[in-house]
SEKENU-785530 format. One record per residue: x, y, z of N, C-alpha, C, CB in turn. Coordinates in steps of 0.001 Angstrom, whole numbers, plus 524288, in hexadecimal, padded with zeros to 5 digits. Atoms other than C-alpha are relative to their C-alpha. Glycine has a CB too. Layout:
# residues N
XYZXYZXYZXYZ
...
# end
This chain:
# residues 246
803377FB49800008000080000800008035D804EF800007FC5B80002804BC
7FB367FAF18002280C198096F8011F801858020E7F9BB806977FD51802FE
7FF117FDD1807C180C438137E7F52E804E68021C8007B7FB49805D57FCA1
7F9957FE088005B81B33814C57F3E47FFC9804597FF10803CF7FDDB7FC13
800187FAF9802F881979820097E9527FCAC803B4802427FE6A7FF597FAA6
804687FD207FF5280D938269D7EFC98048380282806A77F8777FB728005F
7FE147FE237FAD28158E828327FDF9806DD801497FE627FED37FA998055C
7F9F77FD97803A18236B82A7F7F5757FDA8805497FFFD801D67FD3C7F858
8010F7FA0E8030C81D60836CA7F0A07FDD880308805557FA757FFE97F9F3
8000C7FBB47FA2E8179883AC67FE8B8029280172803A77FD7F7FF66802FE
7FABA800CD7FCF9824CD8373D80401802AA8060F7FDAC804047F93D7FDE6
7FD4F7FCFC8040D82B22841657F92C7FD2B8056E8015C7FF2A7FD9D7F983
803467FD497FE0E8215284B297FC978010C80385804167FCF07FD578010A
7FD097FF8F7F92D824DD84B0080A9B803BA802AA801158024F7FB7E8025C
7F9C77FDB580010832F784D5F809087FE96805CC7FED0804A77FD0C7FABD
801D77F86E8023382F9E85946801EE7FD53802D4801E57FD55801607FB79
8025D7FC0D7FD6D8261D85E0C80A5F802EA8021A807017F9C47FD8680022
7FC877FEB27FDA882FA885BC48143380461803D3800D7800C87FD937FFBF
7FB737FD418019083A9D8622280ED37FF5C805377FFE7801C27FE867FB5D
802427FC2C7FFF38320086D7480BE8800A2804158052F7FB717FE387FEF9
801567FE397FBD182E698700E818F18061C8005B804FF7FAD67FC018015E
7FA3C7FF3B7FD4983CF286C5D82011804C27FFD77FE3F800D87FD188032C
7FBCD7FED5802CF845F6870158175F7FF3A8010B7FA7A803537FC528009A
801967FFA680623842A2875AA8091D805D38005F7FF677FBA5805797FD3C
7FAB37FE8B8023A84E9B873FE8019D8039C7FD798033480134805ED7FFC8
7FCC4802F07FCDC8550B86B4E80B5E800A07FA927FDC37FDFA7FFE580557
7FEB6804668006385BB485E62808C07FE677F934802E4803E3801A380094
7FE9E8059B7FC218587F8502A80B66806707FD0C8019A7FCF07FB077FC8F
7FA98805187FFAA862398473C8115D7FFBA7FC138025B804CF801238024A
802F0806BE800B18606783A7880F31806D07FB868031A7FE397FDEF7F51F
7FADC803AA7FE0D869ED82F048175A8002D7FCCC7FB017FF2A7FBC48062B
802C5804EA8021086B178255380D1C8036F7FC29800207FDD78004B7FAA8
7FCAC805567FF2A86F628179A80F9D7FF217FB0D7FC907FF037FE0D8057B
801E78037C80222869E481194804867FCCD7FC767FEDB8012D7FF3E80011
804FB803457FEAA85DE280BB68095D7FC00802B37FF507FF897FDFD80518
803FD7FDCC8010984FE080CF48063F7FE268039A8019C7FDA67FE0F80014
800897FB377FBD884DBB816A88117280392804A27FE5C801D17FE228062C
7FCFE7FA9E800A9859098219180DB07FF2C800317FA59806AF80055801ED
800A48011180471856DD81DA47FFE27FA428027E7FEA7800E17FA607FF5A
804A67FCBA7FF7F847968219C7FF737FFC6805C7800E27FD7B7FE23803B4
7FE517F9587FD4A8498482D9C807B580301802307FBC9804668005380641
7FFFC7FDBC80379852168314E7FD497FF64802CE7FC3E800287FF717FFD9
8022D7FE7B804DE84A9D8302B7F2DA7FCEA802E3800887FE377FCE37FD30
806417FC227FE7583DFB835527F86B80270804418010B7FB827FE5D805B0
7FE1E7F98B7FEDE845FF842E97FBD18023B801AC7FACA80529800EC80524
7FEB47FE188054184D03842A67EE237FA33802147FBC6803737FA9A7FD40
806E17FEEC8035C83C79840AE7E8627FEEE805948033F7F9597F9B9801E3
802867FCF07FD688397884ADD7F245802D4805777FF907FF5A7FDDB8050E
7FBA87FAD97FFE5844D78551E7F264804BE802437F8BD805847FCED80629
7FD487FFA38034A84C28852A47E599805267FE05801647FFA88045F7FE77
7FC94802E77FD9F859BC84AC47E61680534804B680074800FE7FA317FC73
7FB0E7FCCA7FDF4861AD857C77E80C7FD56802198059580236805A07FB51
800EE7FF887FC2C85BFD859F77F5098004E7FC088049B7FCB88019A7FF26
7FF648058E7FD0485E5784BE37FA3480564800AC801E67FF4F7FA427FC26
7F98A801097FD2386CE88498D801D67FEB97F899801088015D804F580868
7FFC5805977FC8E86F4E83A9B80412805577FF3D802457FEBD7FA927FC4E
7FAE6802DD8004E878A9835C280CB0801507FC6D802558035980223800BA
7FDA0805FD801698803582ADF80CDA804217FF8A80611804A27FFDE7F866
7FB02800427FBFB88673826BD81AE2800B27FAAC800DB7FF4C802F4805C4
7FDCF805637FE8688D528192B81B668039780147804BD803637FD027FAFA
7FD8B8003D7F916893838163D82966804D07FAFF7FD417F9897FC9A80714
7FB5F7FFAF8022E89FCC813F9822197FFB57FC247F9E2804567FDF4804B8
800EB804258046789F3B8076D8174B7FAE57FEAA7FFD9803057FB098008E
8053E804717FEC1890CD8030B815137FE377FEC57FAC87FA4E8028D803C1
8023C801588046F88B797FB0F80B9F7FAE18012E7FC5B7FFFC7FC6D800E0
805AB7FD598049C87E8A801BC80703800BD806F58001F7F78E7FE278037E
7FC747F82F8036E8870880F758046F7FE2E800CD7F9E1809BA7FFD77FED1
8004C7FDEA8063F8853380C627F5497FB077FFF580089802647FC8E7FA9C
807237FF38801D5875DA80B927F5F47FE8C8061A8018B7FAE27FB1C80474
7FEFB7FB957FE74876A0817717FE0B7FFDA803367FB658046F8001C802C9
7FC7F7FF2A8038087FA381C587F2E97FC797FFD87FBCE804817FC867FFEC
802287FF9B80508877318188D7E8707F8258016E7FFB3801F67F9A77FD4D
803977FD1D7FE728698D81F167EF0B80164804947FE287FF107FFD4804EE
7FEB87FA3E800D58703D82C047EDE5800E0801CB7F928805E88011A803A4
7FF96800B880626874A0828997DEFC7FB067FF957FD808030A7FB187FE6C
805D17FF9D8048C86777824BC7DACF7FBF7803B68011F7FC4C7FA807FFCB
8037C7FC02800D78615E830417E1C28010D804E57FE427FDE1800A9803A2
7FE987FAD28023E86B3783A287DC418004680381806887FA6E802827FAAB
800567FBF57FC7086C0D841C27E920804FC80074802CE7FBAA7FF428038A
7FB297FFD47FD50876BF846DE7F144800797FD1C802F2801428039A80208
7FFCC8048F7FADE87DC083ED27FA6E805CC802C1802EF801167F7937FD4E
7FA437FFD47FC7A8891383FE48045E800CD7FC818046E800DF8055B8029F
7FDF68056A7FC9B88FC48326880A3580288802FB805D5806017FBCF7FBD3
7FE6E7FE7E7FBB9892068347281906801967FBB48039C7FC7C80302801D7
7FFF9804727FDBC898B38291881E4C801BA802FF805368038C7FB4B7FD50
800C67FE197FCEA8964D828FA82B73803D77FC3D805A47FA26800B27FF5D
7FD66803DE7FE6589FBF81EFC830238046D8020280589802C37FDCD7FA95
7FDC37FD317FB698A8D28294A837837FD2A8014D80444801E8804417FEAE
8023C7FDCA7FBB689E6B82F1583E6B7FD417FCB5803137FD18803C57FEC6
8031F803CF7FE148987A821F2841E38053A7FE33805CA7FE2D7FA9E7FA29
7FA84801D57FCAA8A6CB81E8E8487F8017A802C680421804D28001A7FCFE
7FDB47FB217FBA58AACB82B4E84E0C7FCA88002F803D780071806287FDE8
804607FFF07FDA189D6782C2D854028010D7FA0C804F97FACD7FFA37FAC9
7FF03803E97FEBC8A04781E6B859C88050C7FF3380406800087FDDB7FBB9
7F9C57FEE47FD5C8AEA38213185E477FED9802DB803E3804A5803277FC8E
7FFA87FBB77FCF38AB5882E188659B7FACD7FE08804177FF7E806147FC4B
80176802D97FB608A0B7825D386F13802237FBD7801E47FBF27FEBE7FFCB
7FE25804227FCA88A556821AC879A57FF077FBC8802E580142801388021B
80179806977FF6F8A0DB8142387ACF7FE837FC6A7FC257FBDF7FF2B80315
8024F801788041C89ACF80AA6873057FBAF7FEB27FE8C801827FDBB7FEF2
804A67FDF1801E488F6A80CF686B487FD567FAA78021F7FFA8801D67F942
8038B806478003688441801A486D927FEB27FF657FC067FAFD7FED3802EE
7FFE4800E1805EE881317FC9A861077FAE7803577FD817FF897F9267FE99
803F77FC038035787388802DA85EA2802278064B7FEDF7FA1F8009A803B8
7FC817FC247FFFD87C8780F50860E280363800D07FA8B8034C7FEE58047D
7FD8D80195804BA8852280B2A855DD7FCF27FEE57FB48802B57FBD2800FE
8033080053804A687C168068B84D907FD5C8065A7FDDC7FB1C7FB92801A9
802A27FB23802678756F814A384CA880173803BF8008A7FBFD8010C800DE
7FDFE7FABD8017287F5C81DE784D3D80188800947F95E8056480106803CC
7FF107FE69804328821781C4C83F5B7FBAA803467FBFD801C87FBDB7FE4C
8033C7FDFE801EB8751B81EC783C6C7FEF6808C4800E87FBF17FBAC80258
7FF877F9AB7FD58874AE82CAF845B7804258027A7FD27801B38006A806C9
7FD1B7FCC680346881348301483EB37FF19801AF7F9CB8044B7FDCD80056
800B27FF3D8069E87B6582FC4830617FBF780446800157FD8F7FA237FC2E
803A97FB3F8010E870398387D835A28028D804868015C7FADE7FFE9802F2
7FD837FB357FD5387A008419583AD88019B8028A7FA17805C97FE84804ED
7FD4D7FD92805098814D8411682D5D7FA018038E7FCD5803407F9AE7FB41
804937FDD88026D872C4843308272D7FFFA805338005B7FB6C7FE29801F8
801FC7FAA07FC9F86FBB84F6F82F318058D8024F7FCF97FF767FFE7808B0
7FBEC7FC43800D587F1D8558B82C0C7FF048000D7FA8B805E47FEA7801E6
7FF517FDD08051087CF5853AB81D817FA5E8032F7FEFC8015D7FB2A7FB83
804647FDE68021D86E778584D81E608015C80579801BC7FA817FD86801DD
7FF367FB057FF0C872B98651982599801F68048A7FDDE8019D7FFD98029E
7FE457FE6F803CB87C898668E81C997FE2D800917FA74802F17FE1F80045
802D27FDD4803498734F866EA812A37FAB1800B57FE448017C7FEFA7FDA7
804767FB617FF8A867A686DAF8147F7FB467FB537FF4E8002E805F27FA46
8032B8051A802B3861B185FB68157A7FA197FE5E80528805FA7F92C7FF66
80390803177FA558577D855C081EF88014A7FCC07FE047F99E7FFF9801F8
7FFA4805688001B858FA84AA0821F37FCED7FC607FF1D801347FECB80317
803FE8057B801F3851FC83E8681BE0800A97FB97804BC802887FCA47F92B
7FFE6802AB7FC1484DBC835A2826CE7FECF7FB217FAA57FBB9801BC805AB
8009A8047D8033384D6D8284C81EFD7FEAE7FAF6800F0803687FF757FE1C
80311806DA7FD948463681CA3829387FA147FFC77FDB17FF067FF6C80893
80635802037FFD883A28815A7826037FC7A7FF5D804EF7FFD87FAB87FDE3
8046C801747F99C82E02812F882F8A8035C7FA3A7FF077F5F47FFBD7FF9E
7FE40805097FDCB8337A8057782E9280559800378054C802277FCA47FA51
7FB5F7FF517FBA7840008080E8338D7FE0380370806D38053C804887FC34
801927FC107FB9B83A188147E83D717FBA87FB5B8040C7FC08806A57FCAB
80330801877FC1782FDA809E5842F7802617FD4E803AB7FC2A7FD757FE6A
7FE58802B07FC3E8382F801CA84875806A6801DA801807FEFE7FA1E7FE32
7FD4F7FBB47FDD38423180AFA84C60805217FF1C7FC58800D07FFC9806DC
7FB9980251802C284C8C806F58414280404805637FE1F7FD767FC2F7FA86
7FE947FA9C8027C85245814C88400F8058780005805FA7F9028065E7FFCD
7FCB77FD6C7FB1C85D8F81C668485E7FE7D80488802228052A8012A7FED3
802937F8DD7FFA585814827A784EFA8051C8017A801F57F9C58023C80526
7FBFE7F9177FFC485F8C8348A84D27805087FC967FAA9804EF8026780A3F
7FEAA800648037E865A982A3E842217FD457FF7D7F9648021C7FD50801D9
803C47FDC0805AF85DD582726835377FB76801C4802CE7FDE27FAE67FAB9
8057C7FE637FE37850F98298283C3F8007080401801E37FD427FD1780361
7FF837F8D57FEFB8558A838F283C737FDF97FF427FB24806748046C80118
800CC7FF29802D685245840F3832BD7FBAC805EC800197FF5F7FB6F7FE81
803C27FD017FFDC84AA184C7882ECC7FADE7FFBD7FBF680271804377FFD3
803677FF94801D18414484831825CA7FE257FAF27FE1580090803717FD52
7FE05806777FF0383D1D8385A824677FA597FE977FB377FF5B7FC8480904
8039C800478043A83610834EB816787FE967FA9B7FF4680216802437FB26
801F380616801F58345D825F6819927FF607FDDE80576804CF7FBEC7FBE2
80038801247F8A5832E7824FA829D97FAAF7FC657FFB37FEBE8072580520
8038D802247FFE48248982020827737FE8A7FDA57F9F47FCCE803498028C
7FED480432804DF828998165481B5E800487FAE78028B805CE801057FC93
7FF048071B8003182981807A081D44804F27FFCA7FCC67FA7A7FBBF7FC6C
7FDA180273802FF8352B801A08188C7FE3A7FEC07F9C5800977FC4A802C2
80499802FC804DF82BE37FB4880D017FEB8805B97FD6A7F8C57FC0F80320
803947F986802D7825C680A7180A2980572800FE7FEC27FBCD8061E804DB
7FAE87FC82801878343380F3D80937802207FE177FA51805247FF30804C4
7FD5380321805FA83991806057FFBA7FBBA7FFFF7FC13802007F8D9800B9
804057FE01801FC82C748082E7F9607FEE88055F7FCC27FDAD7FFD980385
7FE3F7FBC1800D882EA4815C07F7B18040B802A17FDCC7FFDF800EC80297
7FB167FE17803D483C70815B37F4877FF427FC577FA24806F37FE5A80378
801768015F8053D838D580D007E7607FCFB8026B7FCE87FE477FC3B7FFD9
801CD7FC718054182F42815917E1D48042F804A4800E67F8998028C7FFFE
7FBA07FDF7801598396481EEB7E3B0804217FFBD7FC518016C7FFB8802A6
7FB1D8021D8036A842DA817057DB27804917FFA08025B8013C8030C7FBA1
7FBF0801377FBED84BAD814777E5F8802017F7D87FDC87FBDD8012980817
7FEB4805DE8000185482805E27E1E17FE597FC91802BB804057FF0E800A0
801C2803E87FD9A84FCC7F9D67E5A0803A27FDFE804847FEF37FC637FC48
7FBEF801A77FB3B85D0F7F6C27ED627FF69804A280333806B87FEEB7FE50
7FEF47FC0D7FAF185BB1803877F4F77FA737FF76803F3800DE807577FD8D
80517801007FE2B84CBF801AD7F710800137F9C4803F57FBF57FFC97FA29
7FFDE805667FCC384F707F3727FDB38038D7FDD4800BC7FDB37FC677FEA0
7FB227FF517FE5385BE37F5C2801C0800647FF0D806CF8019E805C07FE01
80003804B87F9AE85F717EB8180F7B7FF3C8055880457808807FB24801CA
8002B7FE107FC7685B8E7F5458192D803648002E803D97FD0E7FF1D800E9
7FCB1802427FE378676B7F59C82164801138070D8043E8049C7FCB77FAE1
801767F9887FE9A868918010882BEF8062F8019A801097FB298014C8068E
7FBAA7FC57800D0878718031D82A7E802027FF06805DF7FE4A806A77FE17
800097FD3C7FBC387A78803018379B801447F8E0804657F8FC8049A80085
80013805127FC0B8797C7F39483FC48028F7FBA37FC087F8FF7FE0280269
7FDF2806C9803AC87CC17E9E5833777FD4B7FF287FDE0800F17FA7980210
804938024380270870257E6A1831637FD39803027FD5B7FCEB7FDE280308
804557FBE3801F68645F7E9888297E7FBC47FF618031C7FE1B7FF6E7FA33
804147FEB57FAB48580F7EEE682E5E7FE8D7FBC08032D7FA808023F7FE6E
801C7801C27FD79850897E3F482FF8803B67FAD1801607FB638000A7FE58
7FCFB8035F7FD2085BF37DB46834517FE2A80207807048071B800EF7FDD8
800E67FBBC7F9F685AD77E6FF841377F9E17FE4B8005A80108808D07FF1E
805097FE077FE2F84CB77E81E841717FBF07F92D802DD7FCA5803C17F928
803528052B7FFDE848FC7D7E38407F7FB627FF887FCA67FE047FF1280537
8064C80226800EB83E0C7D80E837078007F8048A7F95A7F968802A38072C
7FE7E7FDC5802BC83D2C7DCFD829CA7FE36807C17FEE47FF077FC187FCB5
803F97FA0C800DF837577EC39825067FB857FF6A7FD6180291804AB7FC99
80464801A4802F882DA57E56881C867FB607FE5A804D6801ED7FABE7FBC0
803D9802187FCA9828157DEEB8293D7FDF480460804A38028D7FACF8028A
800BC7FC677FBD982A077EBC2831447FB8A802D57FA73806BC803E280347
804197FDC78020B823A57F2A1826287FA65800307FEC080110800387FDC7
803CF801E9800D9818A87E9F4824B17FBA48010280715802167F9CE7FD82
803CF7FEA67F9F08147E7EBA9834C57FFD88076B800238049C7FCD28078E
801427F97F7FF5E817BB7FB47833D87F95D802297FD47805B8803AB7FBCD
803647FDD2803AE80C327FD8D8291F7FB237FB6A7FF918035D801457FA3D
805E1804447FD1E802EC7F16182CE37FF767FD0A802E17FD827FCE27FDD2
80169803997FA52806097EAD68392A800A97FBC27FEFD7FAB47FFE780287
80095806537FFA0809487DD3E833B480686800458004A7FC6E7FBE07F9EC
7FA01800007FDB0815DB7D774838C7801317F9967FFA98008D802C18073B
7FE9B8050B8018281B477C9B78348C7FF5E7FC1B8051C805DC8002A7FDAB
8004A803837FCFB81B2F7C42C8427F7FF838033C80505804307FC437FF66
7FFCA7FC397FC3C81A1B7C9E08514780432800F7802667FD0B7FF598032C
7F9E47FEAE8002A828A77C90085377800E0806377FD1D8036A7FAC77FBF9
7FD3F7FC39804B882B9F7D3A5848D87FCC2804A08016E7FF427FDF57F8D3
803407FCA97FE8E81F757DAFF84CEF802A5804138062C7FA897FC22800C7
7FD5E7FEAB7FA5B824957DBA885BA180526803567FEE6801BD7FA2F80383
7FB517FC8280062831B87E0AD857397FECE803FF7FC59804FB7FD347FE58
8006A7FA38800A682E3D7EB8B84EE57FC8D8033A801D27FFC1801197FBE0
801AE7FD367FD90823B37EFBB8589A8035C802BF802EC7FD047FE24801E4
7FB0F800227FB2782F947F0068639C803AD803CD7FB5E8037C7F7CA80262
7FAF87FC10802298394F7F767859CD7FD61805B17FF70802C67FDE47F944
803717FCBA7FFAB82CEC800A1856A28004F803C3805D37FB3A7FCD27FF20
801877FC067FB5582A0E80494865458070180170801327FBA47FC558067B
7FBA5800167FE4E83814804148681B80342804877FC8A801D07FA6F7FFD9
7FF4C7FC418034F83B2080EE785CBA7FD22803B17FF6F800727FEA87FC71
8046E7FC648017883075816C785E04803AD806888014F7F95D7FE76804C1
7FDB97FA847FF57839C382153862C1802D0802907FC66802F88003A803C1
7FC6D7FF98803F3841A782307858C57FCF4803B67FC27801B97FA617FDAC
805027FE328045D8349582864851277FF6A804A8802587F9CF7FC617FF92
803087FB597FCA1830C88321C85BBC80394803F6800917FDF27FE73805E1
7FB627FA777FF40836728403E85E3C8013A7FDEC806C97FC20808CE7FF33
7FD227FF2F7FC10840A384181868217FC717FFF680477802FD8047C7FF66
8025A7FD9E7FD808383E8420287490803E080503803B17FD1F7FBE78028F
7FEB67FBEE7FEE783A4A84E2887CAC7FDB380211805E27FEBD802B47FBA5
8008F7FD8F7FC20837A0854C2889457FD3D807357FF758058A7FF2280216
801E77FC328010D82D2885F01889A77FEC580184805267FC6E7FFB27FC59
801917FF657F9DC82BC9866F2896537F9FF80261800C4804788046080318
8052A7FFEA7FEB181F4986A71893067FB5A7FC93800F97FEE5802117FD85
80454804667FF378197D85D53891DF801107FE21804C07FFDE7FB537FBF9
7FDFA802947FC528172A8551F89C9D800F87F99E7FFF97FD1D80172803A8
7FF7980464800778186684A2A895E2803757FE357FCD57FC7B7FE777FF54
7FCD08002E803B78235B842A488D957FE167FEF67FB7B8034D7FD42800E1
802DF8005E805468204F843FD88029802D07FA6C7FD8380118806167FBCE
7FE10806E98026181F308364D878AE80246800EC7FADB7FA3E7FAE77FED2
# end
């Protein structure tokens, strides 16, 4: 029942009415790692902005093997790019605390450092930042907050996995980039090696509640409540209320 082309074009729309309103004449800047998620976002801001207003860039955490898809996103959308390997700052960062990291620690500073790079090249040019997670990923908390799940403006947050890659084909986005191993850069694995269960089966309970077994159900309820923060603003301390705001 999902009209790829009909929610492409309200996606495209968006951007632009976005852009309009927080920044006329300002730049996207897109992470891209080669996958359906930075890959989409792309395109939908190149349909939306024109491909001289797009920035992509490119940060490998020193050698990585999906650099050329990366590499060849930016080629087939024509748009600027600038490689920021981030390998020093992943180290130095690493060296100068004094102890040792715990691994979820490790695992997501590389991510926090690519949104840092994001932000220095968007400042430097008159840009925003392209937030680039799906509701798949955002439901069950598959993001880094303050790493990809920053951003100032997010054109696929309430996408499905399935709607995305959906979206990036009528686009004319490659078939290898469109169903390209999901892999988050960062632990070894791919997603649903991490997650236990595939995006087809998470996608299928997000948008109608059916779920292959009550095992699979149970764990992405539990990753759900257990991420819900990640979604919500900062809470805060108001001395006028007398109550803590949820």
């Amino acid at each position: 029942m999902f009209d790829a082309m009909k929610v492409k074009n309200e996606c495209v729309d968006w951007i632009r009415g976005f852009f309009e309103t927080n920044g006329a004449g300002c730049n996207a800047v897109v992470g891209i790692s080669g996958g359906k998620d930075s890959s989409t976002v792309a395109a939908l801001c190149v349909e939306a902005l024109g491909r001289e207003r797009v920035i992509g860039v490119l940060m490998p955490n020193g050698v990585q093997p999906d650099y050329d898809a990366a590499l060849s996103l930016v080629t087939l959308l024509r748009i600027r790019y600038f490689t920021v390997n981030i390998e020093a700052a992943v180290n130095g960062l690493k060296e100068a605390i004094p102890f040792a990291l715990s691994e979820q620690s490790r695992i997501n500073l590389p991510a926090r450092i690519r949104m840092a790079a994001l932000y220095a090249v968007s400042q430097s040019h008159n840009g925003r930042v392209a937030n680039t997670c799906n509701l798949s990923e955002d439901w069950v908390g598959y993001a880094t907050r303050y790493g990809d799940g920053a951003g100032d403006f997010s054109p696929c947050s309430r996408l499905t996995v399935q709607e995305v890659k959906a979206i990036g084909r009528v686009l004319g986005l490659p078939e290898q980039l469109v169903e390209k191993t999901p892999i988050d850069g960062l632990s070894g694995k791919t997603d649903e090696e991490s997650l236990g269960f595939t995006y087809e089966e998470l996608d299928r309970y997000i948008r109608i509640g059916k779920v292959s077994d009550e095992r699979t159900k149970a764990r992405i309820d539990r990753l759900h409540e257990q991420n819900l923060f990640k979604l919500q603003p900062m809470p805060y301390f108001d001395p006028d209320l007398k109550t803590i705001p949820l």
